[in-house]
ZATORSE-344632 format. One line per field, with one value per residue (C-alpha): x, y, z. Coordinates in steps of 0.02 Angstrom, whole numbers. Layout:
N
c1 = [X, ...]
c2 = [Y, ...]
c3 = [Z, ...]
REM end
This chain:
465
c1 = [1125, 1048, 1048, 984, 1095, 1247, 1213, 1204, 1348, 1455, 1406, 1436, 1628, 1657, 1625, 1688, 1856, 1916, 1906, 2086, 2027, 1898, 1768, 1626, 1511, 1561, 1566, 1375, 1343, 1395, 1298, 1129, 1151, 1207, 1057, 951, 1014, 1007, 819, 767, 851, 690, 846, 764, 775, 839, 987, 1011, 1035, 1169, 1258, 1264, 1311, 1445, 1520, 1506, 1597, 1746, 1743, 1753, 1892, 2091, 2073, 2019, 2033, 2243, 2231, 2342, 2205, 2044, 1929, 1997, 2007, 1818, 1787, 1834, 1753, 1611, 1662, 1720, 1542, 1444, 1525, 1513, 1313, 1310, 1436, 1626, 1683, 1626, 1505, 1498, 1391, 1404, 1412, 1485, 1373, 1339, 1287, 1154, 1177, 1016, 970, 795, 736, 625, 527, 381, 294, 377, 544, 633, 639, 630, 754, 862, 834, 923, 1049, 1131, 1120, 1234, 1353, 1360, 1389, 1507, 1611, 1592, 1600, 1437, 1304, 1141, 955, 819, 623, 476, 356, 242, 101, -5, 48, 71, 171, 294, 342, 335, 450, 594, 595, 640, 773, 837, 860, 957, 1073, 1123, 1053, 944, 747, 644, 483, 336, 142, -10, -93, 42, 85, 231, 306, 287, 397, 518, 529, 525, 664, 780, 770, 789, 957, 1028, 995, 1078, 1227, 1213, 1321, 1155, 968, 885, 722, 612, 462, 299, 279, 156, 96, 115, 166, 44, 23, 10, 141, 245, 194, 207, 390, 439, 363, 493, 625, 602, 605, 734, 874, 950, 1134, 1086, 915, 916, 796, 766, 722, 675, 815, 693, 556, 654, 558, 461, 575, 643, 476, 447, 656, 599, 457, 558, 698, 584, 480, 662, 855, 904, 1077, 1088, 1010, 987, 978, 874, 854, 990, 1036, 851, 839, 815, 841, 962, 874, 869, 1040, 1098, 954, 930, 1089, 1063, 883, 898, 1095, 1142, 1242, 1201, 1280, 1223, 1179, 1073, 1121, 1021, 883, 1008, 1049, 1220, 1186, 1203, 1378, 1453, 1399, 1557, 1501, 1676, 1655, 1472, 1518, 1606, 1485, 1383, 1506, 1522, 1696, 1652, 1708, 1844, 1874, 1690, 1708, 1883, 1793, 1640, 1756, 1864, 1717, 1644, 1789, 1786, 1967, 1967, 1900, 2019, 2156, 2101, 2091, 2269, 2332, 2236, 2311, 2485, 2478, 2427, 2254, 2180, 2069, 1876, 1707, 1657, 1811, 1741, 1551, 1636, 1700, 1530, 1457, 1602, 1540, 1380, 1428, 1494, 1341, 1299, 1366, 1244, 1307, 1495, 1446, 1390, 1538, 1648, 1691, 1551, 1645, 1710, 1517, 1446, 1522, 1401, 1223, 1078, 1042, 1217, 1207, 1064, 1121, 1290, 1207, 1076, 1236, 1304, 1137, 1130, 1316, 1262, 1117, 1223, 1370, 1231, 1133, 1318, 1334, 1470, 1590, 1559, 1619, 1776, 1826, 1757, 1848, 1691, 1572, 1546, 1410, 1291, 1300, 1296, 1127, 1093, 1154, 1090, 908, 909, 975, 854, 964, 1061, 1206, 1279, 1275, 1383, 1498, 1535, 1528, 1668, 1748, 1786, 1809, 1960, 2016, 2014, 2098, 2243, 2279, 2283, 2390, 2522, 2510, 2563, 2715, 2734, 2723, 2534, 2494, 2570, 2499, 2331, 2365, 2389, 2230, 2123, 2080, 2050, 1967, 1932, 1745, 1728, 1626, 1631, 1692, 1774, 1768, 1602, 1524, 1362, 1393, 1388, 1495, 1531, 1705, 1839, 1896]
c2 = [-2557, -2693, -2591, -2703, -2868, -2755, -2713, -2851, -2958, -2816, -2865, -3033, -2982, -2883, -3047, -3163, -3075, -3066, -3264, -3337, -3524, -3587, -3735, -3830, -3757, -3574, -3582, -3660, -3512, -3379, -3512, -3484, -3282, -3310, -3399, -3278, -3126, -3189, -3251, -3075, -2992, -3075, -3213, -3356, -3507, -3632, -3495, -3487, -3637, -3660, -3532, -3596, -3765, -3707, -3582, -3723, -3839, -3728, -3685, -3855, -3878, -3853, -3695, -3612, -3758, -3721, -3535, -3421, -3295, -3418, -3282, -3155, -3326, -3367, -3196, -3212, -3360, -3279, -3123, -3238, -3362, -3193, -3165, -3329, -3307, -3137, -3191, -3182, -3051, -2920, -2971, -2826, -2775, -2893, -2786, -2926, -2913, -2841, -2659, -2613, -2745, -2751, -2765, -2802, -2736, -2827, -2819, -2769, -2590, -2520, -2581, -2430, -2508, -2342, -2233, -2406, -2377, -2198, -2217, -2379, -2287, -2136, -2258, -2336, -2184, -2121, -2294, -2406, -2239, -2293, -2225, -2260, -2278, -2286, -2352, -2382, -2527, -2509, -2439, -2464, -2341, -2176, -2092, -2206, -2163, -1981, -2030, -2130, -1969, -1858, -1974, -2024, -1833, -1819, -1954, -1892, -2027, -2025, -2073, -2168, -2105, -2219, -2169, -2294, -2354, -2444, -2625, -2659, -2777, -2632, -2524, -2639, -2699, -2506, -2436, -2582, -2539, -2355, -2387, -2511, -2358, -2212, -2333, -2335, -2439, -2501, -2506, -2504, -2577, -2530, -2663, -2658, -2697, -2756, -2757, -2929, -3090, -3152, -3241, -3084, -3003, -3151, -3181, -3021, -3003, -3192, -3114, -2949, -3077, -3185, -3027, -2934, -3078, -2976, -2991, -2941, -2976, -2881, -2927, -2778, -2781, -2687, -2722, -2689, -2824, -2978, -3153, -3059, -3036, -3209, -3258, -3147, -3169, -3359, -3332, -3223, -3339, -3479, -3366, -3299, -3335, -3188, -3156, -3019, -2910, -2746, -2698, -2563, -2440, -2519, -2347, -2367, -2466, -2612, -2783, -2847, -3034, -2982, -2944, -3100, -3215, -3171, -3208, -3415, -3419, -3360, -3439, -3254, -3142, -2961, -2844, -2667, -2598, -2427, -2324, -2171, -2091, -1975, -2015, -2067, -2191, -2363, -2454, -2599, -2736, -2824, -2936, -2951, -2778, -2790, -2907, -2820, -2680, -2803, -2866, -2684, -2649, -2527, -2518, -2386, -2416, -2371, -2224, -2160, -2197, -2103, -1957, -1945, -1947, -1804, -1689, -1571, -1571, -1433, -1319, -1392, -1348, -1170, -1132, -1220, -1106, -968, -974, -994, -839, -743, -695, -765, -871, -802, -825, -891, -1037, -1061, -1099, -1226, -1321, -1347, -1403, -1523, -1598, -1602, -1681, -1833, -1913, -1797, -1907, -2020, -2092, -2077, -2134, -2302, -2353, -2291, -2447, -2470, -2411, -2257, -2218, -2267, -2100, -2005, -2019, -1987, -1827, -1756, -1807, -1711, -1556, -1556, -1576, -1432, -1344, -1366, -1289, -1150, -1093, -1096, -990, -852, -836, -835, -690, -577, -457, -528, -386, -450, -616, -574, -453, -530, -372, -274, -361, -260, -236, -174, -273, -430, -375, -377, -554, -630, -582, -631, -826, -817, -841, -745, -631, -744, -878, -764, -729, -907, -951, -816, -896, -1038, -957, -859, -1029, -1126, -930, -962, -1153, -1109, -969, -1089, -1195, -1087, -1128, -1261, -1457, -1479, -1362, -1473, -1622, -1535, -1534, -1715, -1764, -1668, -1549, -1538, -1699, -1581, -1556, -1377, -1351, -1508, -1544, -1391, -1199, -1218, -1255, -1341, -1529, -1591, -1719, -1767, -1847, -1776, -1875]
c3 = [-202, -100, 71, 192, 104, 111, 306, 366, 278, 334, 507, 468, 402, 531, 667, 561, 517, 687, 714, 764, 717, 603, 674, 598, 731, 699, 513, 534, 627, 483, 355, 449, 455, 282, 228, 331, 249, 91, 116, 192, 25, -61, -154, -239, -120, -246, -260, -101, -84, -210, -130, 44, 0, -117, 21, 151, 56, 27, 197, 282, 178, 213, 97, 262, 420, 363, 350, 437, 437, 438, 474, 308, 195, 226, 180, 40, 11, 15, -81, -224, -212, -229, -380, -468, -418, -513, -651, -655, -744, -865, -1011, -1099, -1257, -1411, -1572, -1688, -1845, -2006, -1959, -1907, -1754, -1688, -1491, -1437, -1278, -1189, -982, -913, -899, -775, -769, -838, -1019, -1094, -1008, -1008, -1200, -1213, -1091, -1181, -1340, -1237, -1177, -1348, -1423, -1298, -1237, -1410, -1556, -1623, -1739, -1637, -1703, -1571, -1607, -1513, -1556, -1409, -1491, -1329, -1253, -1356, -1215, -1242, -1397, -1350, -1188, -1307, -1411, -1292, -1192, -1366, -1392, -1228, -1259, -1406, -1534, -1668, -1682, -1779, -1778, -1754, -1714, -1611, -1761, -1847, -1818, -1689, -1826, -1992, -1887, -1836, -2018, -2090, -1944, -1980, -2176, -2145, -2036, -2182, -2296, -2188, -2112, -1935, -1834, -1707, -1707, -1531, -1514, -1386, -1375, -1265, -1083, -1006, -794, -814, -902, -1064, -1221, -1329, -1264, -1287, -1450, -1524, -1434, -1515, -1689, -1683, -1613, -1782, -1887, -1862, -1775, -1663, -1608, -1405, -1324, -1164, -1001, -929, -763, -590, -462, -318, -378, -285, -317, -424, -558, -540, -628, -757, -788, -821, -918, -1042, -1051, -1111, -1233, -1304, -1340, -1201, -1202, -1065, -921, -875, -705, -659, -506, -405, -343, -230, -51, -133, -40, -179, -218, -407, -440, -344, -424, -588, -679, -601, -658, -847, -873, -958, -890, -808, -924, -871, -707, -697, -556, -580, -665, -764, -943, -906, -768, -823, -780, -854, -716, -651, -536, -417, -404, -345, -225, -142, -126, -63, 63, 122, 49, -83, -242, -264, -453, -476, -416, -477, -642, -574, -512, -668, -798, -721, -697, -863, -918, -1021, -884, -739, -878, -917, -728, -692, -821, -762, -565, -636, -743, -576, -639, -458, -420, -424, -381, -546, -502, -378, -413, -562, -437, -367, -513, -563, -381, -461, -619, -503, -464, -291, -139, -135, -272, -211, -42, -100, -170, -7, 114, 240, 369, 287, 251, 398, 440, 368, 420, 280, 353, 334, 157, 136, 235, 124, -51, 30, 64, -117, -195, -57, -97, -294, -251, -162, -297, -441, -345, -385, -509, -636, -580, -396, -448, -521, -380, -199, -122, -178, -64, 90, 193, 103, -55, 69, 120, -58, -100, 80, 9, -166, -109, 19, 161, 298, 292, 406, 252, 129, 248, 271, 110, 80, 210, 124, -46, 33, 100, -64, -132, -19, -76, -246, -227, -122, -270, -386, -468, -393, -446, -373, -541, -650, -561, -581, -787, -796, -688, -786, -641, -455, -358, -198, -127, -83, 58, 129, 297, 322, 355, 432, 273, 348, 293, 466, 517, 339, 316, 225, 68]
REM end
């Protein structure tokens, strides 16, 4: 999130933090590259300057001028002033009504209002143990109704169906009555978007608003849009009671000016973030944690959460139980571990949340290679008999050959891969019986990257974790 902001105030930590003593004159030095930064990220100007003048105040003041570490305490200045701009805190979903609780989803065309749609309803199925009811009431758009099917589908919800030539207000009306009748616990409404701000939009949204009183209305909105979201975040706020935003594509290169402008401009708080285009992307937005993202200090909570929710417990179980009975560990372990790095996020995703200087360790292109490497090391086990598998002491030359030209690749490329796999054999098999197995019980499974940074397992100069 917010590339270019997070760059350069993690420049700006890194000069600042070494400072023995505090001045006016340097701390109106970090104020201008401050403002700068901020001004470059696309940050409304009225925001920034809030921000400055609220950071230069505290740090004129003895809370850093009488600092035994000036340069760490106006750090955190900073760190803490980013938050307060984004929100304190967590603000999560409000479900508080007489079921079905109703949220209204409303944005422009474009903003991911859909797919923002279906994942909520998976994370309020999954995180909150609710019955979930989707609808669409953009009737301009036929695809769109087509599109909330299928995500609804994914996420595991349930779908009110809805057709072009019906009024935006009868199906509200009829999918509100239909989820009174068969007791869910929420009704999601997806509404229309248009390319741009107008009157019948507006209308029609304040019309559905009216209707069905819903406990959330959510502004969703592109992350990557900058001062252009500011004004389409005010014109919603004055056309309805919003009581939370959505944050969309914040996993792209965007310059971060939405995220730190839109929670000042509307007065409600950010309450989801979406971080990928998969169904399960959307976080809870905590905005000390995204300050420090920002700030370039990661956010390790994010992703133990992120690590833990994608390691399959049963199966890290079953194979703990499987190496202490002596059956081995085989092939087919071995590609599961793969795909439980898969199931993560890819590292991308766990990159982002690494301190800057842990990730500055990794250059795009060895992210790249690695997750290249991940898919090319899936392709070779997959191209091996199920009795090759279970028994890598088959695989001599000749079935090699065999392999090495179903993947696609060279010999050269199995034999490395089995490399590793007898690597990763021998670990397990000094484990055995020993406390790491039990250990491995009560995580829920392994937290290891095979085939990263090791064994000559092509991720380039990826670091180990």
């Amino acid at each position: 999130m917010a590339t270019a902001l997070t760059e350069k105030f993690s420049r700006l930590v890194k000069q600042v933090s070494g400072q023995a003593r505090i001045t006016e004159a340097n701390v109106q030095d970090m104020l201008r590259e401050v403002r700068m930064a901020l001004l470059e990220a696309d940050v409304a100007l009225p925001v920034v300057r809030d921000f400055v003048a609220r950071v230069k105040d505290k740090a004129l003041g003895q809370e850093v001028l009488g600092s035994l570490k000036p340069g760490q305490a106006l750090i955190g200045i900073v760190n803490r002033e980013l938050a307060a701009t984004m929100g304190e805190g967590v603000s999560d979903i409000n479900l508080m009504a007489q079921p079905p609780a109703v949220i209204l989803m409303a944005g422009l065309q474009g903003a991911g209002k859909t797919t923002t749609t279906a994942k909520l309803a998976k994370h309020l199925i999954e995180k909150r143990k609710k019955k979930v009811l989707t609808v669409s009431g953009d009737v301009y758009r036929p695809a769109a109704i087509e599109q909330l099917k299928t995500v609804t589908r994914q996420a595991g919800a349930e779908w009110f169906p809805s057709s072009a030539d019906q009024k935006p207000l009868d199906i509200a009306r009829a999918a509100l009555d239909h989820a009174r009748r068969h007791f869910f616990d929420v009704l999601l409404v997806d509404t229309a978007g248009r390319l741009a701000i107008d009157e019948i939009l507006m209308a029609e949204i304040q019309q559905l608003h009216a209707a069905l009183k819903p406990i959330e209305t959510l502004f969703v909105v592109d992350a990557m849009q900058g001062q252009d979201a500011v004004n389409t975040a005010k014109a919603f706020r004055d056309a309805l009671p919003l009581t939370g935003i959505i944050l969309t594509k914040t996993d792209g290169d965007s310059r971060g000016g939405a995220a730190l402008s839109v929670r000042q401009v509307t007065g409600v708080p950010i309450k989801f973030s979406g971080t990928s285009e998969k169904i399960d992307g959307l976080e809870v937005f905590d905005a000390e944690r995204h300050a420090g993202r920002i700030l370039g200090m990661g956010d390790i909570v994010a992703l133990v959460e992120q690590v833990t929710s994608g390691v399959d417990v049963a199966a890290a179980q079953k194979l703990a139980a499987k190496v202490k009975s002596g059956a081995g560990f085989d092939l087919n372990d071995f590609l599961g571990q793969l795909q439980q790095m898969k199931q993560m996020g890819g590292l991308s995703s766990i990159m982002e949340k690494l301190p800057t200087q842990m990730a500055a360790k990794a250059t795009e292109a060895d992210l790249t290679r690695a997750e290249r490497d991940i898919r090319r090391k899936e392709g070779i086990i997959n191209s091996m008999t199920p009795q090759e598998r279970r028994k890598p002491e088959l695989l001599k030359a000749t079935r090699k050959r065999r392999i090495a030209a179903g993947a696609g690749v060279q010999v050269q490329e199995v034999n490395r891969l089995l490399n590793e796999f007898e690597q990763m054999q021998g670990m397990m098999k000094k484990m055995k019986g020993s406390g790491m197995m039990k250990m491995m019980k009560r995580m829920g499974g392994m937290k290891g990257f095979p085939g990263l940074g090791g064994g000559g397992g092509g991720g380039g100069g990826m670091p180990r974790f």
